[in-house]
C-alpha positions as CSV (number, residue, x, y, z in Angstrom):
1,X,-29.9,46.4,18.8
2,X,-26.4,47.9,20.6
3,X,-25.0,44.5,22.0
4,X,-25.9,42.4,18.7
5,X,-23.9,45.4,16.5
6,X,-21.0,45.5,19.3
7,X,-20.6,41.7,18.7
8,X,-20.2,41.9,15.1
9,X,-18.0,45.1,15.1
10,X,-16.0,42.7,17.4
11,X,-16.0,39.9,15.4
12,X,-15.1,41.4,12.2
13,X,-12.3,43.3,14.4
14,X,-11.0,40.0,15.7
15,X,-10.9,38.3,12.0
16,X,-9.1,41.3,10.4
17,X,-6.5,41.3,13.1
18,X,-6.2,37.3,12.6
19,X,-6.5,37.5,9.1
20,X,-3.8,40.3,8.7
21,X,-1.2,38.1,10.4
22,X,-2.0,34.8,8.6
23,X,-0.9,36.3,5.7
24,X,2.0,37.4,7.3
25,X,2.2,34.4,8.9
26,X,2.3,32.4,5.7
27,X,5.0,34.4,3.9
28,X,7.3,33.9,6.5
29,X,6.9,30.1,7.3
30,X,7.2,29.7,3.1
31,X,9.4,31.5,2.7
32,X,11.7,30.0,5.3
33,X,11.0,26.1,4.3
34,X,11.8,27.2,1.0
35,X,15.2,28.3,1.5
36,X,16.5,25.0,1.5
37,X,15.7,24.3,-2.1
38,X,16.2,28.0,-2.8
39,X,19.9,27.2,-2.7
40,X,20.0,24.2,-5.3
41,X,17.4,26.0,-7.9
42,X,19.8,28.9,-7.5
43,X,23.3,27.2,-8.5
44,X,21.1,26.1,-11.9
45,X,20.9,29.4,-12.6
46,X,24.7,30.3,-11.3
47,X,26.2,27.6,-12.4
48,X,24.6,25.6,-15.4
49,X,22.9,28.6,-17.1
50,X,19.5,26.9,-16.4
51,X,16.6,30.1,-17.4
52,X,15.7,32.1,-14.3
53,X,12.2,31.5,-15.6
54,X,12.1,28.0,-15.2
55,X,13.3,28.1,-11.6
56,X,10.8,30.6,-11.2
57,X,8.4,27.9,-12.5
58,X,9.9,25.1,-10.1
59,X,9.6,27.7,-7.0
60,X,5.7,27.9,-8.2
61,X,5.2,24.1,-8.3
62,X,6.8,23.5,-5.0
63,X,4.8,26.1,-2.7
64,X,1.7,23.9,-2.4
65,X,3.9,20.9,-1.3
66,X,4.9,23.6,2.1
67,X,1.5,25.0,2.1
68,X,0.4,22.5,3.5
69,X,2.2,22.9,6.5
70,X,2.3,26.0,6.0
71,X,-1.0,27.4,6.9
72,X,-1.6,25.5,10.5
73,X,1.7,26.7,11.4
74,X,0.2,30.3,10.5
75,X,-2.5,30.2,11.4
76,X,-1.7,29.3,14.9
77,X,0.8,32.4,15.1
78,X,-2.0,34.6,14.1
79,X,-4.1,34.0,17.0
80,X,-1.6,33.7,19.3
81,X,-0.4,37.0,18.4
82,X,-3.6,38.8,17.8
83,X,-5.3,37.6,20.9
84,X,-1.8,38.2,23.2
85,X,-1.8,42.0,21.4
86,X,-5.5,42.6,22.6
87,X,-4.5,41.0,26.1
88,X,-1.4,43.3,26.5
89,X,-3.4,46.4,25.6
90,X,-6.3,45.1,27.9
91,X,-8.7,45.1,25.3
92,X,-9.5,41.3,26.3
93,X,-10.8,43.4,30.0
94,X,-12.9,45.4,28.1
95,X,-14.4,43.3,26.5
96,X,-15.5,41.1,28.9
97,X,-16.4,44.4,30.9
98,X,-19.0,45.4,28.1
99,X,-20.7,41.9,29.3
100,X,-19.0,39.5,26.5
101,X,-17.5,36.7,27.6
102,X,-14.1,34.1,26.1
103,X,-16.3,31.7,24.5
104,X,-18.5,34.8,22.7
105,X,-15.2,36.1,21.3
106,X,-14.4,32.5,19.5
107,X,-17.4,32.5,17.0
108,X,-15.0,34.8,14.8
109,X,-12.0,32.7,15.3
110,X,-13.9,29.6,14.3
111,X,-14.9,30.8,11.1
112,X,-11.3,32.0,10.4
113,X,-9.6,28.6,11.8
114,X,-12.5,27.0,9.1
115,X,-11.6,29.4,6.5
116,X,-8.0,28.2,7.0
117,X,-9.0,24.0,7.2
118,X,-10.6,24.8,3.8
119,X,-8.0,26.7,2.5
120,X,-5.4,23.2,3.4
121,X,-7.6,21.2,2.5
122,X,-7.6,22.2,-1.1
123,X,-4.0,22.5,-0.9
124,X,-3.8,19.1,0.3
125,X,-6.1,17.1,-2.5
126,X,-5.4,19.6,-5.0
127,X,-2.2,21.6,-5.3
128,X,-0.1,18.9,-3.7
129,X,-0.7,16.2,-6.4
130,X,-1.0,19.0,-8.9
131,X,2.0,20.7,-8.0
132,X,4.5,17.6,-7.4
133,X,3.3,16.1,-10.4
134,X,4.0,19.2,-12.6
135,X,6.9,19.8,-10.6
136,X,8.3,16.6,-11.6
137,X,7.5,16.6,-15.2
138,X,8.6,19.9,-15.6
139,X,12.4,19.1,-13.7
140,X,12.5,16.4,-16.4
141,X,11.9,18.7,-19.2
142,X,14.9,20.9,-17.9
143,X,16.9,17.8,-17.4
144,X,16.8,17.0,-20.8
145,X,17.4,20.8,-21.9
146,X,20.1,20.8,-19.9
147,X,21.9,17.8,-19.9
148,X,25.4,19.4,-19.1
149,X,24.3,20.7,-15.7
150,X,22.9,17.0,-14.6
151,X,25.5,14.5,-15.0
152,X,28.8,14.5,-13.2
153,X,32.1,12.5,-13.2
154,X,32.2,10.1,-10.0
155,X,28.8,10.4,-8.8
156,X,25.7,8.8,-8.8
157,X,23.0,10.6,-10.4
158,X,19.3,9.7,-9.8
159,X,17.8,12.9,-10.7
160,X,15.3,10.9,-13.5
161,X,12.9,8.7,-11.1
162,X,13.2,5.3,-10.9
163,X,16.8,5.3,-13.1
164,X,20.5,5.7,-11.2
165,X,23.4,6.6,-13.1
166,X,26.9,6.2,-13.1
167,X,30.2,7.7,-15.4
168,X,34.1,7.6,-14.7
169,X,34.3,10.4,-17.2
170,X,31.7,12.7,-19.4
171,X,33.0,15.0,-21.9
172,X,30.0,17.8,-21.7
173,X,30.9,19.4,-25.3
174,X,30.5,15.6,-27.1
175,X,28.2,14.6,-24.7
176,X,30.3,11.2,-24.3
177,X,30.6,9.2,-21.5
178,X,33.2,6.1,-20.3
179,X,32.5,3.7,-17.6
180,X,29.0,3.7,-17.2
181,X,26.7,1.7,-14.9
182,X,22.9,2.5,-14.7
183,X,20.3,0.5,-12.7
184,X,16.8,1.3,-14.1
185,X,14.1,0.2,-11.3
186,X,10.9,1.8,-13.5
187,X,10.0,-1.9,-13.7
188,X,9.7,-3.2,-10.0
189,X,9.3,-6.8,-11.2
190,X,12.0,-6.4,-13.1
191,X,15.1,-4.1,-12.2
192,X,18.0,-4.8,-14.4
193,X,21.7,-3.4,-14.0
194,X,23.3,-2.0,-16.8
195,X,27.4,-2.1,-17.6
196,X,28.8,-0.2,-20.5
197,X,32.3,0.7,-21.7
198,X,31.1,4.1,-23.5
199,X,27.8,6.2,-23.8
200,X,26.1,9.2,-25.7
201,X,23.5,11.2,-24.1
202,X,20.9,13.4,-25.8
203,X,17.5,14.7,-25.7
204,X,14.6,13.5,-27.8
205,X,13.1,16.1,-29.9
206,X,9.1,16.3,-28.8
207,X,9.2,14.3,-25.6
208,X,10.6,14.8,-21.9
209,X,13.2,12.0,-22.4
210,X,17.1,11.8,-22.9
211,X,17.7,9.2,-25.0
212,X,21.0,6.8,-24.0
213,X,23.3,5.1,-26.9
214,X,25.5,2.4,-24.8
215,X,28.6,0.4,-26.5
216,X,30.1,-2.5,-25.5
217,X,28.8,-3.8,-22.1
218,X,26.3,-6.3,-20.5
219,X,22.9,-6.2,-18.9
220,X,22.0,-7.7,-15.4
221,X,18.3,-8.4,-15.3
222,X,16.3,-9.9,-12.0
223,X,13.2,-11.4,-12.0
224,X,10.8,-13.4,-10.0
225,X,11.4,-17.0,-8.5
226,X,15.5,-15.7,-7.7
227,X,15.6,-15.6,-12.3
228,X,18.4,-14.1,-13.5
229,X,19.6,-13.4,-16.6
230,X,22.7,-11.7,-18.3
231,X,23.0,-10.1,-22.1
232,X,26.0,-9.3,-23.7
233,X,25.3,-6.3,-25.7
234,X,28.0,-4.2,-28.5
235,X,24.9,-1.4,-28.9
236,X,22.3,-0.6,-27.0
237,X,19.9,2.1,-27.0
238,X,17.8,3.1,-24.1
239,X,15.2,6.0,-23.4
240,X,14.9,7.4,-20.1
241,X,12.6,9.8,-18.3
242,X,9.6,9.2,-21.1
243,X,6.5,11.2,-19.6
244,X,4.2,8.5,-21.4
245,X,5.8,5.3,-19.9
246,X,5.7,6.1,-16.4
247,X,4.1,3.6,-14.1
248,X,1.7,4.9,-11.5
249,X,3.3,3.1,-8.7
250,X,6.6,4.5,-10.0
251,X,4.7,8.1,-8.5
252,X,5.3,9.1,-4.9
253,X,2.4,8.4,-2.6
254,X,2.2,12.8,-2.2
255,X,1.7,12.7,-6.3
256,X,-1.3,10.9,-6.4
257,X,-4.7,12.4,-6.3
258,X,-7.6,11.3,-3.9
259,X,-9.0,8.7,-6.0
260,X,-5.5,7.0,-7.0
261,X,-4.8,6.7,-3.5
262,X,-8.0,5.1,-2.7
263,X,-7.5,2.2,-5.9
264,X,-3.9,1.6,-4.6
265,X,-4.5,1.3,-1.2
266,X,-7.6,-1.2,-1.6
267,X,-5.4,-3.1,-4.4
268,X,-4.8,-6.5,-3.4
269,X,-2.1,-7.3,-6.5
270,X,-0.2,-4.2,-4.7
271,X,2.4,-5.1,-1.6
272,X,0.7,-4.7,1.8
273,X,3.7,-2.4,3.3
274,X,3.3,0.1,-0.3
275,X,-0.7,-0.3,0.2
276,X,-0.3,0.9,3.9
277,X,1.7,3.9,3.2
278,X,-0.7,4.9,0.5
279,X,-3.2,4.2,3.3
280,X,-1.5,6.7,5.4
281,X,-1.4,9.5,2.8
282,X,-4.9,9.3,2.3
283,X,-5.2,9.8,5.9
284,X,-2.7,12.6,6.3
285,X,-4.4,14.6,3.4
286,X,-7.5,15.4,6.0
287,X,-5.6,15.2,9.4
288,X,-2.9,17.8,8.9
289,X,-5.7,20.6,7.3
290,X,-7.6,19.9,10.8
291,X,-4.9,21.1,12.6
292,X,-5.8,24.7,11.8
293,X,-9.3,24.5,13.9
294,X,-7.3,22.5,16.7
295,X,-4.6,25.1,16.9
296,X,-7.7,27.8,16.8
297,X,-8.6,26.3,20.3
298,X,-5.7,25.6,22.1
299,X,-3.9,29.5,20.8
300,X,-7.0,31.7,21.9
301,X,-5.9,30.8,25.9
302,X,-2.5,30.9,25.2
303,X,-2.2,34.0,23.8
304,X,-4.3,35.4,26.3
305,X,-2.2,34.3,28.8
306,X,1.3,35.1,27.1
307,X,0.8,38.8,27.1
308,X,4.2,40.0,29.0
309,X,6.2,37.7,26.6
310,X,5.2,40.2,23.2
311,X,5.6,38.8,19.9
312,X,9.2,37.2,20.6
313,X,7.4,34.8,23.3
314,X,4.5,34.4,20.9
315,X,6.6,33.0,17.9
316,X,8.7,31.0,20.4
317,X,5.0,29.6,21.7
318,X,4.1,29.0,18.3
319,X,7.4,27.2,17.4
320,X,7.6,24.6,20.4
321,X,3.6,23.8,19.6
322,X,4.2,23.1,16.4
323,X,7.5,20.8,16.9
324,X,5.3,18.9,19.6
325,X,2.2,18.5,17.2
326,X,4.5,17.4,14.1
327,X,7.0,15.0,16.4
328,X,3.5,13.3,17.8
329,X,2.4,12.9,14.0
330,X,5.7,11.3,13.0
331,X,5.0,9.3,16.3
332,X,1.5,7.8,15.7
333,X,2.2,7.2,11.8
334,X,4.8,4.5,13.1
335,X,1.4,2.6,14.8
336,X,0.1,1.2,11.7
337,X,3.3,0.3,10.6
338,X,3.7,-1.8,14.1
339,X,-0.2,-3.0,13.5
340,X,-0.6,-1.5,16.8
341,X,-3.9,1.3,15.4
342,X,-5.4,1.4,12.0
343,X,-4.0,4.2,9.9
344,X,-7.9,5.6,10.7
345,X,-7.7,6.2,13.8
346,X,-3.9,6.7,14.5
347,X,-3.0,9.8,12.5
348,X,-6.5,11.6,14.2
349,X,-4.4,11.1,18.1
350,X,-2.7,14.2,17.9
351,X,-5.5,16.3,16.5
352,X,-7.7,14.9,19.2
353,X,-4.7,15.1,22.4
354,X,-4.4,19.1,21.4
355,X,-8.0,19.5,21.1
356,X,-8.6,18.1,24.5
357,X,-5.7,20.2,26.1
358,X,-7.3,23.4,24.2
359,X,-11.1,22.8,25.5
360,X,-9.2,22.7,29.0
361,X,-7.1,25.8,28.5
362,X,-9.8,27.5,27.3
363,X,-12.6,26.6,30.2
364,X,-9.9,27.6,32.5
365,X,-9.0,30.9,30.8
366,X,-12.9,31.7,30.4
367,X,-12.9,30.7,34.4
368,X,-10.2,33.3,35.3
369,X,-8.0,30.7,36.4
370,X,-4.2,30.3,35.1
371,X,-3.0,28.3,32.9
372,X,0.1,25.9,33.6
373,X,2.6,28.1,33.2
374,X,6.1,26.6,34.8
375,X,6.8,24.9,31.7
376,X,5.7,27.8,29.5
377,X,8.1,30.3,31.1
378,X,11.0,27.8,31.1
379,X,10.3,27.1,27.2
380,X,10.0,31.0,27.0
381,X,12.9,31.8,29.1
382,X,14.9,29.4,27.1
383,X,14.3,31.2,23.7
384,X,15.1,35.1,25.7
385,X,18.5,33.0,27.0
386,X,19.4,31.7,22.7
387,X,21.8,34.4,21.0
């Protein structure tokens, strides 16, 4: 009855100290990915007089998009951290004094690291397509609001997907513009150019659209077979941005949901390069939550090996295994591309190389034995040596 209740003390002492800095964990990588955008949601509020409510609603649409990197990245802090803390204060020694060995102590870690795979993988079918969807919509609907903190003199504007605009001047008071050229690509198999002396922009009452009323100017249209054809126009009225009229393959591949990605990408009508990357989305939706039971293996020997370096060395740990896992991912998507792997089995190489290294850090940790450790210390030693 003692070494059965001793085991689950442990194990729900392990989780909570995992647990604890997950969370933590989490806030921090979020928070730091978000900064970034942070600064351009911010000047709409500064500048244009966008509502600090709809940013706020932006912000919420865009965590999911960094969750899901999110939570492997914290998750592998966590255990390194917990697991170099109970190593520093020696409770690892004690442990394995009261007759408990390494691979005893991981049953908690596993159901934590599954706990966080779950956790991604909702993330990753759910609140990514949910969240850039609605985040997209909903950027239109303040587009249209807010028409006077969009468009700018001199520069191309592309904020509306699929539609690039142009203007020499734009009065925002009248709402007029001179010298405009917009290329609307919403229909792939047939782009067309658009060349107009003067413009009026407005929103459309009941619909996430600005509607465009265009004077004197012409319109270049490109077809299939090299077609080409050119209109003379004195008026022409155009609505961009409609929610309704969206195509699906207008959509980012990270839009879609599960079963989009599985019609597109087994679409023969569809391009084989736009089928591939769909391919590879579908893919990365279940290879990147994995990473959080890989990492669970490969930090539980590391941290118990990084004990002198504290929490500085940990993070540093963490930081230079992530950058290696994410730079071998950008690596192995580039094989399909080349027709070198299937998208299959390609984007699952990383997952399985750091699994492999973990199973042999931790038989070696659970052995006694040392880890190799020249290249940790100069990694660590080169993150003390950074101002």
């Amino acid at each position: 009855m003692y070494y059965p209740a001793v085991k689950r003390i442990l194990s729900f002492y392990i989780i909570r100290e995992i647990s604890t800095l997950f969370l933590l964990g989490i806030v921090l990588f979020t928070m730091v990915l978000l900064m970034g955008r942070l600064i351009n949601l911010t000047e709409l509020v500064v500048t244009h007089g966008v509502p600090f409510t709809d940013v706020c609603k932006m912000i919420m649409y865009l965590i999911p998009s960094f969750l899901i990197y999110t939570i492997p990245m914290a998750f592998l802090l966590a255990v390194l951290l917990a697991f170099g803390r109970l190593s520093a204060d020696n409770e690892i020694v004690v442990i394995k004094a009261s007759g408990i060995s390494l691979f005893q102590m991981m049953p908690p870690v596993i159901i934590s690291a599954l706990v966080a795979v779950f956790l991604a993988f909702g993330v990753s079918t759910i609140g990514v397509p949910w969240g850039n969807s609605a985040f997209r919509d909903f950027s239109l609907q303040v587009l249209t609001k807010n028409i006077s903190a969009t468009i700018r003199e001199k520069i191309f504007w592309d904020d509306i997907p699929g539609v690039v605009m142009y203007t020499d001047h734009y009065d925002e008071k009248s709402k007029q513009m001179k010298g405009v050229v917009i290329h609307d690509g919403r229909n792939q198999s047939r782009p067309m150019t658009i060349f107009a002396r003067n413009g009026v922009i407005s929103g459309t009452s009941g619909s996430n659209a600005m509607q465009l009323s265009l004077q004197d100017g012409s319109i270049h249209m490109a077809g299939e077979a090299d077609l080409y054809r050119l209109v003379h126009f004195g008026e022409y009225s155009m609505t961009v941005g409609d929610k309704e009229s969206s195509a699906p393959l207008s959509r980012n591949e990270s839009d879609l949901w599960l079963p989009d990605l599985i019609k597109f990408m087994d679409d023969p009508a569809i391009p084989a390069n736009v089928r591939l990357r769909h391919r590879i989305e579908f893919h990365s939706r279940f290879t990147f939550p994995c990473a959080s039971f890989v990492f669970a293996i490969l930090a539980v020997p590391l941290g118990i090996q990084n004990r002198r370096a504290g929490k500085s060395g940990g993070f540093a740990l963490s930081i230079v295994i992530i950058l290696s896992y994410y730079i071998m991912m950008s690596v192995v998507k580039t094989l399909p591309e080349k027709g070198l792997l299937p998208s299959s089995i390609a984007l699952w190489i990383p997952n399985l190389v750091f699994f492999g290294i973990g199973l042999y850090f931790l038989r070696l940790a659970s052995l006694e034995k040392s880890l190799p450790r020249m290249q940790l210390k100069m990694v660590l030693d080169l993150f003390r040596r950074s101002p």
